[in-house]
N, C-alpha and C positions, 0 to 999 in steps of 0.2 A: 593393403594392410587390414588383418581384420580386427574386430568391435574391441577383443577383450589386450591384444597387447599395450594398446596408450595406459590400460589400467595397470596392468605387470611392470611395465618399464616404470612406472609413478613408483609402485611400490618398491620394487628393486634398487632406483636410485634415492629414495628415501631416505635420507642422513640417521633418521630414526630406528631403520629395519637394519639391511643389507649395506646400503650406501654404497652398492656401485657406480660407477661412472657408465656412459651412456651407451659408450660401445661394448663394454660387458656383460650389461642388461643384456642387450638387445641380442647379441652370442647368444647368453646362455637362455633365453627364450627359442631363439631358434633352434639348438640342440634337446630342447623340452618337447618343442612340434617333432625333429626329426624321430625322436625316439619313440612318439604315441602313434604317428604313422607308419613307423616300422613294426610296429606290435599290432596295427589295424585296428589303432581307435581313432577316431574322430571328435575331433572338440566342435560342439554345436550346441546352438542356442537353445535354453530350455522352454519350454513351452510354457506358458500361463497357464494352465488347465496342471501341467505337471506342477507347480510349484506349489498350489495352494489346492489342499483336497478337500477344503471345505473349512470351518473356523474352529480357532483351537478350542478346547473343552473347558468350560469353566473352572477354577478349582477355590473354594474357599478355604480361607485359612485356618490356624486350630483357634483362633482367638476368639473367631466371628460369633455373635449370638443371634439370634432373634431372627434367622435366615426361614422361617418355615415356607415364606411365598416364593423365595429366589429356588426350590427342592424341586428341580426336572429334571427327567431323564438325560440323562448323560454328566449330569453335574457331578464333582469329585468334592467331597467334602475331610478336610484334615482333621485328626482329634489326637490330643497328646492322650496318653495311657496313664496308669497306672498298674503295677507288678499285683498279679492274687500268687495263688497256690497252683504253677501251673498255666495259670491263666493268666490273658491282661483285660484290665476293664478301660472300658473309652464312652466318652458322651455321647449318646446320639446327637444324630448332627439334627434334629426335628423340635425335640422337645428335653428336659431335663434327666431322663431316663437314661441307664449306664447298658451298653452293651459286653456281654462276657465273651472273649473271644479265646481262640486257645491258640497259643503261645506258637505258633508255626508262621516263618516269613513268607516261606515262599508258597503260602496257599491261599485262595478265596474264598472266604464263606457267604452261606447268604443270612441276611440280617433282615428282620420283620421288627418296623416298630408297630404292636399293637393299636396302640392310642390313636396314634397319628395315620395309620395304614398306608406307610411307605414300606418299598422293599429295600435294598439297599445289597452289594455286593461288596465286601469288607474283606482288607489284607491290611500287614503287618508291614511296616520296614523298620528295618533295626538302626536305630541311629546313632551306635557304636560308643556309645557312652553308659549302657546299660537299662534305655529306654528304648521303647520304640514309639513308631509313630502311626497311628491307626488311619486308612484311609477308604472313605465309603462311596460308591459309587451310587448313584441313586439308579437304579432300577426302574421303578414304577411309582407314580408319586398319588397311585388310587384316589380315590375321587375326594374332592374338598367340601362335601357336603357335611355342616355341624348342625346338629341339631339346637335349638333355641325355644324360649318359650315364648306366646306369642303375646303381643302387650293385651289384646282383648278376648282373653280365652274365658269361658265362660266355667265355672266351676260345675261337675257334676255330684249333686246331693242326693 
């Protein structure tokens, strides 16, 4: 008997699902095998390495504020829009600053917050109610050096 039938037969006679009886399960499992090795597939176990390709991508939501240190490559950041002329505007996901995006779903632009010196790879999806929902991909999160004054700088007269 192999690994995944005890699980099929569970589900199949599940009063919840299907709710066959055991000898029907268990038929219509093997006419499920007969028919994928007639066609020459093979049911086999998935490999660990295939199942996971690595960890899913962060995404923060349109609410979040004050993310500027959580802003690394690969991070997805949500922002709700507002409608212009043509355009929609959305919050930078870094700092207070609106980004102007042009009204096309199925494109990606690239987005430069000056200030901040993030890149950022920005798309549209339309969330069918007459908004859409703006989505920034962090690109490159350029270097975090802020300049500061220093407590014992000496004045030049």
């Amino acid at each position: 008997m192999t690994a995944y039938r005890p699980t099929l037969v569970s589900l199949l006679t599940d009063p919840m699902q299907l709710a066959l009886d055991l000898d029907h399960a268990e038929s219509l499992i093997g006419q499920i095998e007969d028919a994928l090795d007639a066609a020459g597939w093979d049911i086999t176990r998935k490999e660990e390495h295939h199942r996971s390709k690595g960890p899913a991508p962060k995404v923060i939501g349109p609410t979040r504020t004050g993310i500027l240190n959580e802003l690394v490559a690969g991070v997805y950041v949500h922002r709700y829009t507002e409608n212009g002329r043509g355009c929609v505007w959305a919050e930078m996901p870094c700092c207070d600053r609106h980004a102007k995006l042009p009204m096309e779903v199925h494109g990606e632009f690239p987005v430069r917050c000056l200030p901040c010196r993030i890149d950022y790879a920005a798309s549209l999806i339309d969330e069918n109610d007459g908004g859409y929902l703006a989505v920034f991909e962090v690109i490159d999160e350029g270097d975090r050096i802020r300049s500061q004054r220093r407590r014992k700088a000496k004045s030049l007269r």
